[in-house]
TORKOL-4160 file (C-alpha; in steps of 0.2 Angstrom, whole numbers, padded with zeros to 4 digits, m for minus):
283
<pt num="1" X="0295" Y="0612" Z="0381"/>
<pt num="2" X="0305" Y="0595" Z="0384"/>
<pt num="3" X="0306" Y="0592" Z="0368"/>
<pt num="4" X="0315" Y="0606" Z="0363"/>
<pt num="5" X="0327" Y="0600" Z="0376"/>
<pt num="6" X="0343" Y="0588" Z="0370"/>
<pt num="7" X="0339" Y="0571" Z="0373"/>
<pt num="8" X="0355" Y="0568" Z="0384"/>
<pt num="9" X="0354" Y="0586" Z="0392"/>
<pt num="10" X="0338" Y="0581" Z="0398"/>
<pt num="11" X="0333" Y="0580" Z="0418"/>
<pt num="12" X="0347" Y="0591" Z="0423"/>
<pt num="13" X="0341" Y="0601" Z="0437"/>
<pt num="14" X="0353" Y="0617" Z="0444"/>
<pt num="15" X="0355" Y="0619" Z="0462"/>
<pt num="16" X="0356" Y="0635" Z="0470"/>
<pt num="17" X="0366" Y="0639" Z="0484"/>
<pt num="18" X="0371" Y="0653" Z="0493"/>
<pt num="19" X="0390" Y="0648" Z="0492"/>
<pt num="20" X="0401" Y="0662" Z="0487"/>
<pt num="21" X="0414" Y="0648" Z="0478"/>
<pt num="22" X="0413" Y="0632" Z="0473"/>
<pt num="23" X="0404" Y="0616" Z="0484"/>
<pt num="24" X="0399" Y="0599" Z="0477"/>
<pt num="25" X="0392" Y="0585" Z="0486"/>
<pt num="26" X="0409" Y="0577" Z="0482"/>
<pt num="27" X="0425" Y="0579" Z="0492"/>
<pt num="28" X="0436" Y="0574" Z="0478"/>
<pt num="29" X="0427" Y="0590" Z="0467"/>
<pt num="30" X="0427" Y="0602" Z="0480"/>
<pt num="31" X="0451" Y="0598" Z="0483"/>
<pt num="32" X="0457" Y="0613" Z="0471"/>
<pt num="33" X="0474" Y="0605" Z="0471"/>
<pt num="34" X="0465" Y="0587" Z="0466"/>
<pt num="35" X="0456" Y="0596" Z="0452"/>
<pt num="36" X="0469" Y="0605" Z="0446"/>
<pt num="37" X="0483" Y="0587" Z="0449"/>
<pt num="38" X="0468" Y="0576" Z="0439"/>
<pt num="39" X="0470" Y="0591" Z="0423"/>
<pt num="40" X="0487" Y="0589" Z="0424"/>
<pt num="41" X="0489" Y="0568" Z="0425"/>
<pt num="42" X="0475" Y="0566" Z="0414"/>
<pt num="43" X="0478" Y="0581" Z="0402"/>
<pt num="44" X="0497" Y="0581" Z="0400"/>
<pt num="45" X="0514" Y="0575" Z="0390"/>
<pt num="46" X="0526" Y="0567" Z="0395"/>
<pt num="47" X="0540" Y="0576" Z="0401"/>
<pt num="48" X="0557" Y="0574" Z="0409"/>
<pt num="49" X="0553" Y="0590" Z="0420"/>
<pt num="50" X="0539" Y="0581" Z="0430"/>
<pt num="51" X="0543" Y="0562" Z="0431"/>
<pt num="52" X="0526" Y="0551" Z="0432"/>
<pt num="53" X="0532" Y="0545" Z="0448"/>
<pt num="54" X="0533" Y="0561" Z="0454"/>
<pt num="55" X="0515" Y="0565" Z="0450"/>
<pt num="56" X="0511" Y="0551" Z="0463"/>
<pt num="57" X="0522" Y="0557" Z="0476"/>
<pt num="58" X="0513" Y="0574" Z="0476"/>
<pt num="59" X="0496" Y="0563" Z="0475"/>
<pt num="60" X="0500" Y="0556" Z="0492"/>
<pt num="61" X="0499" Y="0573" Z="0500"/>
<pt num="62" X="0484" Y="0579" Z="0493"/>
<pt num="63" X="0474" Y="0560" Z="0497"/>
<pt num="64" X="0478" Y="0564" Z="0518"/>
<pt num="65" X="0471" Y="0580" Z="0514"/>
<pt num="66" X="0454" Y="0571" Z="0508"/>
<pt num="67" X="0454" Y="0555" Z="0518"/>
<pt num="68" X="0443" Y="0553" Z="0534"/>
<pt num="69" X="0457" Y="0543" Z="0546"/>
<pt num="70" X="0446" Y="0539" Z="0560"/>
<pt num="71" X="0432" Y="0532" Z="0548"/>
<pt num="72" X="0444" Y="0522" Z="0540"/>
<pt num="73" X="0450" Y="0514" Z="0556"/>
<pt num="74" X="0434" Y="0511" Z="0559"/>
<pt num="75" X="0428" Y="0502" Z="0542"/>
<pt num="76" X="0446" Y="0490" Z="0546"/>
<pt num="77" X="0438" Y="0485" Z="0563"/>
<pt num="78" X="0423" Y="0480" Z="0558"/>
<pt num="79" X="0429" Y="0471" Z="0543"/>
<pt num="80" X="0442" Y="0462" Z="0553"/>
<pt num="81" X="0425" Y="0453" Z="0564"/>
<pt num="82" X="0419" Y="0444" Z="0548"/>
<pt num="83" X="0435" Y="0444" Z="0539"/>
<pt num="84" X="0448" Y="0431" Z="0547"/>
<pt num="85" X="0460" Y="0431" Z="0535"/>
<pt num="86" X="0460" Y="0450" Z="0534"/>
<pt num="87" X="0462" Y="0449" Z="0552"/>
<pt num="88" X="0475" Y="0435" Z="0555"/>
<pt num="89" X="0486" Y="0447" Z="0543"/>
<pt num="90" X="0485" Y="0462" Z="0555"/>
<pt num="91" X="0488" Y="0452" Z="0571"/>
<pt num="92" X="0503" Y="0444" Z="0564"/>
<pt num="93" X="0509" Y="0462" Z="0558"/>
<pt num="94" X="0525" Y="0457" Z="0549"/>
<pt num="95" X="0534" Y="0467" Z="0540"/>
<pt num="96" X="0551" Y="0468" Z="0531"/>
<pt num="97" X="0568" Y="0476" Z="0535"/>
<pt num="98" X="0578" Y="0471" Z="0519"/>
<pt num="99" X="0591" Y="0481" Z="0509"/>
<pt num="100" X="0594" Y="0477" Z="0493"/>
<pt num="101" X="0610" Y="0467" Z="0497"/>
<pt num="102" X="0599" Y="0457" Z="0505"/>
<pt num="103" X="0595" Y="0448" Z="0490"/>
<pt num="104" X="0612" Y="0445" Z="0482"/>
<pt num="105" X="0611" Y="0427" Z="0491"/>
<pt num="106" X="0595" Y="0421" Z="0477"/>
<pt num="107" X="0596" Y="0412" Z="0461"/>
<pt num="108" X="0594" Y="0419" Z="0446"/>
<pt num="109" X="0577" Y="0417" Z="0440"/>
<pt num="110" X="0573" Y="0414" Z="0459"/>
<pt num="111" X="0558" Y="0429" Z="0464"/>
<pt num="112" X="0571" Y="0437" Z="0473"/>
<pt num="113" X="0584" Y="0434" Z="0460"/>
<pt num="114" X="0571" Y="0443" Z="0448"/>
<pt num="115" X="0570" Y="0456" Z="0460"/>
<pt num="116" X="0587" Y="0460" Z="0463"/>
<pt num="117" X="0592" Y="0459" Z="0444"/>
<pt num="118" X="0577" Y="0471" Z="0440"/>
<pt num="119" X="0584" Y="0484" Z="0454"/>
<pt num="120" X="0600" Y="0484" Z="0450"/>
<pt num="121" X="0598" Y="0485" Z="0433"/>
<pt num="122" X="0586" Y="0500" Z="0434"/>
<pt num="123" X="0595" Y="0509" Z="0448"/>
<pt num="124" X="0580" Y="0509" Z="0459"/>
<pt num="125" X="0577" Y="0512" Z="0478"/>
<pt num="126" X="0567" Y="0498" Z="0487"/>
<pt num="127" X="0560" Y="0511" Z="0500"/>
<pt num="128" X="0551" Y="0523" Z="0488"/>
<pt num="129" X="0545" Y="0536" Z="0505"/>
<pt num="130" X="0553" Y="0537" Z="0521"/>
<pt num="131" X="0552" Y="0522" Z="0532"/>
<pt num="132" X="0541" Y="0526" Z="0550"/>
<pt num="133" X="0537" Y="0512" Z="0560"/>
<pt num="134" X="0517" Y="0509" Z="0558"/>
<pt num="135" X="0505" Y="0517" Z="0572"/>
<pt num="136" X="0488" Y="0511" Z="0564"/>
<pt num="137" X="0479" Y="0500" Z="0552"/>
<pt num="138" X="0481" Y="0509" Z="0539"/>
<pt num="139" X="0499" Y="0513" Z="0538"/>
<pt num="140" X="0502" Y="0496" Z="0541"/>
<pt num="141" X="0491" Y="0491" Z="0525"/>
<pt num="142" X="0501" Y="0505" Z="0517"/>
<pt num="143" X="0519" Y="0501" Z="0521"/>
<pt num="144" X="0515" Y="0482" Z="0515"/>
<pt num="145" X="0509" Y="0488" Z="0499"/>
<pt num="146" X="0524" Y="0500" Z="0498"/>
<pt num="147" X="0537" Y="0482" Z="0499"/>
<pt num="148" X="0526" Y="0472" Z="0490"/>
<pt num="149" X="0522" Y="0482" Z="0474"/>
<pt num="150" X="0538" Y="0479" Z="0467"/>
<pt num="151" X="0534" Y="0459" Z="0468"/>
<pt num="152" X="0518" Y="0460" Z="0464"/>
<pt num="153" X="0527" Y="0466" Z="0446"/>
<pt num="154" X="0537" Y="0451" Z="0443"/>
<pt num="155" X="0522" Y="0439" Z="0450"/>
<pt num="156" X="0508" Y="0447" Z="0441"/>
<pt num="157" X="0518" Y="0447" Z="0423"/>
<pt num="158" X="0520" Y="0468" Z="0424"/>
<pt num="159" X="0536" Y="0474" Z="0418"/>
<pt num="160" X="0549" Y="0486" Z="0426"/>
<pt num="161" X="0541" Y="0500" Z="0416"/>
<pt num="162" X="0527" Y="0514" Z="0411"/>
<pt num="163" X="0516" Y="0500" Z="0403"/>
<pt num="164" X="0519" Y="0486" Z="0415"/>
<pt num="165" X="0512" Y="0499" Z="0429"/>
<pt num="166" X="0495" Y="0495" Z="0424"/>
<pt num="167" X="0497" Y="0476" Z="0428"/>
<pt num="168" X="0500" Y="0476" Z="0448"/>
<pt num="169" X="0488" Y="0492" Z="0448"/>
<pt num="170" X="0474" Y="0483" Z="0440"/>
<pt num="171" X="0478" Y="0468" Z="0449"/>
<pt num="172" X="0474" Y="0476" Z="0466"/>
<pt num="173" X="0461" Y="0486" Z="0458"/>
<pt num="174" X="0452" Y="0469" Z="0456"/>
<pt num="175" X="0461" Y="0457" Z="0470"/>
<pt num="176" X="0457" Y="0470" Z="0483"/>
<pt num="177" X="0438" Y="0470" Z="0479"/>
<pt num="178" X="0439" Y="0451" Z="0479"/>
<pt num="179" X="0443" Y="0447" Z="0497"/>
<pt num="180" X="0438" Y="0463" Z="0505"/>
<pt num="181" X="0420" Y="0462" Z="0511"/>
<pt num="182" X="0416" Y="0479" Z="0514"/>
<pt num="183" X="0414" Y="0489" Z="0496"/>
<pt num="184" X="0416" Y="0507" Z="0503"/>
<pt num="185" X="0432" Y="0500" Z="0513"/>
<pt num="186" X="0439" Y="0492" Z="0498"/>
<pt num="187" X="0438" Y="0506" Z="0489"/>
<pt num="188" X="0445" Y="0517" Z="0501"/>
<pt num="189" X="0461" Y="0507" Z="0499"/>
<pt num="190" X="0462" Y="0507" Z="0480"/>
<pt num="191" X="0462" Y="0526" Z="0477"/>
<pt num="192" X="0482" Y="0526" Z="0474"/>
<pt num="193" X="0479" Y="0512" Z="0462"/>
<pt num="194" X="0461" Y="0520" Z="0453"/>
<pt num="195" X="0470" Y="0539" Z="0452"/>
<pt num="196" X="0486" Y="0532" Z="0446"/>
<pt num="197" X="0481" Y="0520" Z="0433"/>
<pt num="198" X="0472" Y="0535" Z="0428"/>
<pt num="199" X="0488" Y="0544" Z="0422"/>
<pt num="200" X="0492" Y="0526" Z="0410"/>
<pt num="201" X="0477" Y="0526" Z="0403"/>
<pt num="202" X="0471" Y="0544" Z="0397"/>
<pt num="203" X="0487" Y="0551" Z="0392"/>
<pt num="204" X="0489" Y="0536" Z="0381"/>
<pt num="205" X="0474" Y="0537" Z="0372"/>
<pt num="206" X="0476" Y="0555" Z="0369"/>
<pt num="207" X="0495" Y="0555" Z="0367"/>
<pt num="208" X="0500" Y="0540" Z="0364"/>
<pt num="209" X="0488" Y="0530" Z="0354"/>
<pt num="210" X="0503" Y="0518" Z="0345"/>
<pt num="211" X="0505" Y="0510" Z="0362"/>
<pt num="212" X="0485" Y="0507" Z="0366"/>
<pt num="213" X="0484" Y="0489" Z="0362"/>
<pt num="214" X="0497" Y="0487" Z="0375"/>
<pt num="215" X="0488" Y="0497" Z="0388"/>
<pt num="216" X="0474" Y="0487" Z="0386"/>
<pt num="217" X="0482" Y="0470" Z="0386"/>
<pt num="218" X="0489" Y="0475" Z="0404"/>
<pt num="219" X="0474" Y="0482" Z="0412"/>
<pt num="220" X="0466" Y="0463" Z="0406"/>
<pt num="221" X="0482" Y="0454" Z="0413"/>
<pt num="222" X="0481" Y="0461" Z="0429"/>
<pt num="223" X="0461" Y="0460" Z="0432"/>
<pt num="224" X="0462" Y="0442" Z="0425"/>
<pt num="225" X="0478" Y="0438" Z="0440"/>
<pt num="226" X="0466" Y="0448" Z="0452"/>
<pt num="227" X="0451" Y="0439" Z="0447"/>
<pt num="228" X="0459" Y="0422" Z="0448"/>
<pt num="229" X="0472" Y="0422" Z="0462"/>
<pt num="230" X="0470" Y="0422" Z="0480"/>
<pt num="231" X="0473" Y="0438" Z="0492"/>
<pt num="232" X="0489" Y="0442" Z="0488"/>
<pt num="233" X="0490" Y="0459" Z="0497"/>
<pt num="234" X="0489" Y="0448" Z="0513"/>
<pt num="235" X="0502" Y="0435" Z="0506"/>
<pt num="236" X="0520" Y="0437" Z="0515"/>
<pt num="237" X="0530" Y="0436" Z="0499"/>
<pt num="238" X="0545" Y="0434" Z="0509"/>
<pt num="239" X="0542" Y="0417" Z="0512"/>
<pt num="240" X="0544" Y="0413" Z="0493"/>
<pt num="241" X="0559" Y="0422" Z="0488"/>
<pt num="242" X="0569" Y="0408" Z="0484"/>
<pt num="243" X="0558" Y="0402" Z="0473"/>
<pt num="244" X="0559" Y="0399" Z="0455"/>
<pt num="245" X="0545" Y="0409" Z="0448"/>
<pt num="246" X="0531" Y="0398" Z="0443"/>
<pt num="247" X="0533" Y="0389" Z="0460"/>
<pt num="248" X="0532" Y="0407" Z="0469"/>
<pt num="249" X="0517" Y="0410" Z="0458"/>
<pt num="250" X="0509" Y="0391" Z="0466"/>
<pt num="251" X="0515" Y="0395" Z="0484"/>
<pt num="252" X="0506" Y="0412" Z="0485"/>
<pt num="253" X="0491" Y="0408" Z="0475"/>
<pt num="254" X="0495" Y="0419" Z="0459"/>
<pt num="255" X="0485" Y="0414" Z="0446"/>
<pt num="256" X="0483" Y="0418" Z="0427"/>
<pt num="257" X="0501" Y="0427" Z="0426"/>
<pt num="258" X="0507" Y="0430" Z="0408"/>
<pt num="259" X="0523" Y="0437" Z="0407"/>
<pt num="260" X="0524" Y="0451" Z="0393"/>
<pt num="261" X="0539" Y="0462" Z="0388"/>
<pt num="262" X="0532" Y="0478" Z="0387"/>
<pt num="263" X="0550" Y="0486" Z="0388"/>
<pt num="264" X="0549" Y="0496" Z="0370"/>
<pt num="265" X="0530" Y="0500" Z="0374"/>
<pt num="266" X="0534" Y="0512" Z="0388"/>
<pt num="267" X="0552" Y="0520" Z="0384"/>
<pt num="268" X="0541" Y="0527" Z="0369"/>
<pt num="269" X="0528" Y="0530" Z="0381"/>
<pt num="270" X="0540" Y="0542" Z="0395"/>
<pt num="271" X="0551" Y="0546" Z="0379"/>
<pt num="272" X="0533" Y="0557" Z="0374"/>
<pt num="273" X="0535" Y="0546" Z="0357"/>
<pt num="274" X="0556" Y="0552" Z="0353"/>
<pt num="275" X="0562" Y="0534" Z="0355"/>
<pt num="276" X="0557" Y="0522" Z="0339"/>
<pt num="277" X="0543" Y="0508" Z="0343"/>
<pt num="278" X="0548" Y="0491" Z="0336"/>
<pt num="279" X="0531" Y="0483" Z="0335"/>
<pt num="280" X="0538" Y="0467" Z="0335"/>
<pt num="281" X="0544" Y="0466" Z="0351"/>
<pt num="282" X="0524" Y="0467" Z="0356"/>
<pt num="283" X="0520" Y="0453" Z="0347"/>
């Protein structure tokens, strides 16, 4: 009888199959190592044995494993004939080759000056993967992403840490969506952003919970800077490294920025809660 059904267990209909293991309609549920990767960036402490950046790193692997390369060419083509911007950027093809010396010759306070205080400070690498010279749209599109993230963290108000992650990740998350016409192509090219904004946001709630309103703040500052601001994924930032800050923002069209220290948020966050939060600093 329906009734005697649970309301929210109700229309579910099994589907036999003669499959001997596991098959879903989904690629994403049918990758053994995705499934068991999501557990683990979803379900997880932190730890110093496994780095989050690491977790990203091993992400990349598994996502060529998934992705359908020819298609995706395919879906940049025909967005580039109604999408002149989109395909302006890809004819120009520009790229950087900077070290991080490079930017010893910028202000302080200058984008690049923020940049190079940031790096040096933190002891970071600007070239995150190994460098190969792009051979299609997509890696292209990839290897700008890869030297503009870091920017994207000083114009779109994200911090150098775990918390302000979630600002640039949400900002494409929203930005990309914005000026990409195609829905299934601009979602092809937010997966890294989706999967690892994923890891900020679970394991906070179930770990970290002290550090939630911070979360949450970031996701809404970089969806607001997404929202509001022109196609910066397509800007070259190079232009507007000499630039104080708020002019960089007006040169690129970055819009709704609010700068926020979230420094103490996410030490606490990697620190799997052993350092001390001093709510204050939040406020």
């Amino acid at each position: 009888m329906a009734e005697d059904i649970p309301y929210l267990f109700r229309g579910v209909m099994p589907v036999e199959t003669h499959s001997s293991v596991l098959v879903s309609s989904s690629k994403y549920l049918n990758n053994a190592r995705l499934r068991d990767w999501l557990a683990m960036i979803l379900l997880r402490k932190n730890g110093t044995d496994i780095p989050p950046p690491a977790e990203m790193y091993e992400f990349l692997g598994i996502l060529d494993e998934l992705r359908d390369f020819d298609q995706v060419e395919e879906m940049l083509t025909e967005e580039r004939k109604v999408n002149p911007e989109l395909d302006a950027w890809f004819n120009e093809g520009f790229y950087s080759t900077y070290a991080i010396d490079d930017f010893k010759q910028y202000d302080p306070g200058s984008l690049g000056g923020i940049f190079y205080s940031w790096i040096k400070e933190g002891n970071y690498e600007i070239q995150i993967t190994p460098w190969q010279e792009p051979k299609s749209q997509l890696e292209f599109y990839n290897l700008r992403s890869g030297q503009t993230h870091d920017f994207e963290h000083i114009l779109c108000g994200g911090g150098f840490n775990f918390m302000g992650e979630l600002v640039p990740y949400w900002y494409r998350l929203t930005n990309v969506f914005k000026f990409i016409h195609n829905p299934e192509l601009a979602a092809e090219l937010s997966l890294i952003q989706i999967f690892g904004s994923l890891r900020y946001t679970v394991r906070t709630m179930l770990h970290y919970p002290q550090v939630w309103p911070t979360c949450v703040n970031a996701i809404q500052r970089g969806m607001k800077v997404g929202q509001e601001s022109d196609a910066l994924f397509m800007k070259k930032l190079e232009d507007a490294f000499h630039l104080p800050l708020e002019e960089a923002r007006a040169f690129l069209g970055v819009r709704g920025a609010v700068d926020v220290d979230t420094h103490n948020e996410g030490a606490f966050w990697a620190s799997d809660g052993k350092v001390e939060l001093f709510r204050e600093a939040a406020e």
